[in-house]
C-alpha positions in Angstrom: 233.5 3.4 37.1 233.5 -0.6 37.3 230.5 -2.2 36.0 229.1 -4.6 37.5 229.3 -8.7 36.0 226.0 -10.0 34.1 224.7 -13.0 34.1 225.7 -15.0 31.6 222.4 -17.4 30.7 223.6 -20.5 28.5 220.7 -22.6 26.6 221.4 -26.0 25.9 218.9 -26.8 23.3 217.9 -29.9 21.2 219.2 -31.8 24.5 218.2 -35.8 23.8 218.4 -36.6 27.1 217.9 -34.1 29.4 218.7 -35.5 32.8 222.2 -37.5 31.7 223.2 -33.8 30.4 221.5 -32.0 33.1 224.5 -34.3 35.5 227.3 -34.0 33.4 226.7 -30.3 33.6 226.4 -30.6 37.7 229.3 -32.5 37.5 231.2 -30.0 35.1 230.3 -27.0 38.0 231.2 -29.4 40.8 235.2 -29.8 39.1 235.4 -26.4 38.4 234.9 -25.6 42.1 231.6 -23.7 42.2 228.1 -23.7 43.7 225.2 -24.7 41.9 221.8 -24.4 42.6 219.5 -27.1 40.4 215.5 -25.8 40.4 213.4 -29.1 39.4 209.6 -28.1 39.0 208.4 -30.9 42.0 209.1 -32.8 45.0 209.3 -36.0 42.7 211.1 -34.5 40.1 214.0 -33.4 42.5 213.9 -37.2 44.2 214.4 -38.8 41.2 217.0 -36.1 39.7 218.8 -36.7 43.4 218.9 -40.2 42.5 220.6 -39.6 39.2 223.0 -37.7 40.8 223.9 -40.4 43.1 223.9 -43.0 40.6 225.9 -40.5 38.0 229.2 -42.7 37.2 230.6 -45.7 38.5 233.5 -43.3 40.5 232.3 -39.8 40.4 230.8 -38.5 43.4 228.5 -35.4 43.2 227.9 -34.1 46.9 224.5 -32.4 46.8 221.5 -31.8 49.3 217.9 -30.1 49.3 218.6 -26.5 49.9 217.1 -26.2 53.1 219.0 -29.7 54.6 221.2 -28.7 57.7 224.0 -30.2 55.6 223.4 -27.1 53.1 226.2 -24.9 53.8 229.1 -27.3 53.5 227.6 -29.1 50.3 228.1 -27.3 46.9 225.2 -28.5 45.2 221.8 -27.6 46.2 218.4 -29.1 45.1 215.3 -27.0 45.2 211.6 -28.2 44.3 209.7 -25.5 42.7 211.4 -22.1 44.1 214.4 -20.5 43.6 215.7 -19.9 47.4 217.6 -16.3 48.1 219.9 -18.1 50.1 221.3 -19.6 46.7 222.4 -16.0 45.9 225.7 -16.0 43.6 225.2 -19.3 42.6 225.4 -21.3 39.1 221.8 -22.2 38.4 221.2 -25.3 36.6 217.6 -24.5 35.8 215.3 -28.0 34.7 212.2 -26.1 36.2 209.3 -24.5 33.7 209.6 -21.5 35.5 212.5 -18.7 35.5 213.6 -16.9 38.6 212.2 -13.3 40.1 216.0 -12.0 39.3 218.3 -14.0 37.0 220.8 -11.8 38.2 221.1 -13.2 41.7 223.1 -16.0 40.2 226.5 -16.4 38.4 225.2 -17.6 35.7 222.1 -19.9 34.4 221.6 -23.1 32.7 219.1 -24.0 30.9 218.6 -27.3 29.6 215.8 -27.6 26.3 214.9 -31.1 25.5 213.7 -31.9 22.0 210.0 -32.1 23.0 207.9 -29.3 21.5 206.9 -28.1 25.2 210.3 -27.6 26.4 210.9 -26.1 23.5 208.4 -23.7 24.0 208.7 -22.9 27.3 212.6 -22.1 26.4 211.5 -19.8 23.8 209.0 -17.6 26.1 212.0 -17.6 28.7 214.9 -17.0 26.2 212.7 -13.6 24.9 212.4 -12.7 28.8 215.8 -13.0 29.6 216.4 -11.1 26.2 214.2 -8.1 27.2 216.0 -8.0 30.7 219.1 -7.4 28.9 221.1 -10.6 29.8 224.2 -12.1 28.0 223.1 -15.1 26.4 224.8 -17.8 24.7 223.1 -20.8 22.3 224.1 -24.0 22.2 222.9 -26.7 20.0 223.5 -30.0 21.4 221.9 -31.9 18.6 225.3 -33.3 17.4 226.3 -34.0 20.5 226.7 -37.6 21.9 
């Protein structure tokens, strides 16, 4: 018997600026063809991460809406403040929210971005031992090299 495919949870730690990587990685999903959910933890959070998006690149183009826009099911990036919609079922999750979803194993896989602020850090910890107990396959990458 077929076993079913895990989620596959990838930290991103020692990130120096968070919301440039959080874009690139958007931007990464959006090439490789797939659908990305992106979790902020607030209304003004997701505004100014929307912004970002838009301003990402002098010729890039990342098509994204709020999750619940009428425009949701032909964009492939959706925005969420604070929850983790069922709709977004299968999707990549690009996680810059304190919290961790109900079921990491509604989505494809999870990102998790980890600043270098000790309450990020923290927070990614508690999460990283969750997903850990749950049994997830999870992958660590140290950005602190990176440019």
């Amino acid at each position: 018997m077929k076993r079913p495919k895990m989620t596959r949870i990838d930290f991103y730690t020692h990130v120096a600026q968070p919301r440039h990587f959080a874009c690139r990685a958007a931007q990464t999903v959006y090439r490789k063809g797939e659908q990305l959910l992106i979790v902020l933890p607030d209304d003004a959070s997701l505004q100014a991460f929307s912004l970002a998006l838009w301003s990402f690149g002098d010729i890039s183009f990342i098509p994204h809406c709020q999750w619940q826009q009428p425009e949701a099911d032909m964009t492939p990036i959706w925005l969420a403040a604070g929850c983790f919609p069922e709709v977004a079922a299968g999707r990549v999750m690009l996680n810059l929210s304190p919290d961790m979803p109900a079921d990491p194993a509604d989505f494809s896989r999870i990102l998790e971005v980890v600043g270098l602020d000790e309450a990020s850090t923290a927070v990614a910890r508690n999460r990283y031992r969750r997903y850990l107990d749950l049994g997830f396959d999870i992958h660590h990458h140290n950005m602190s090299d990176a440019a």
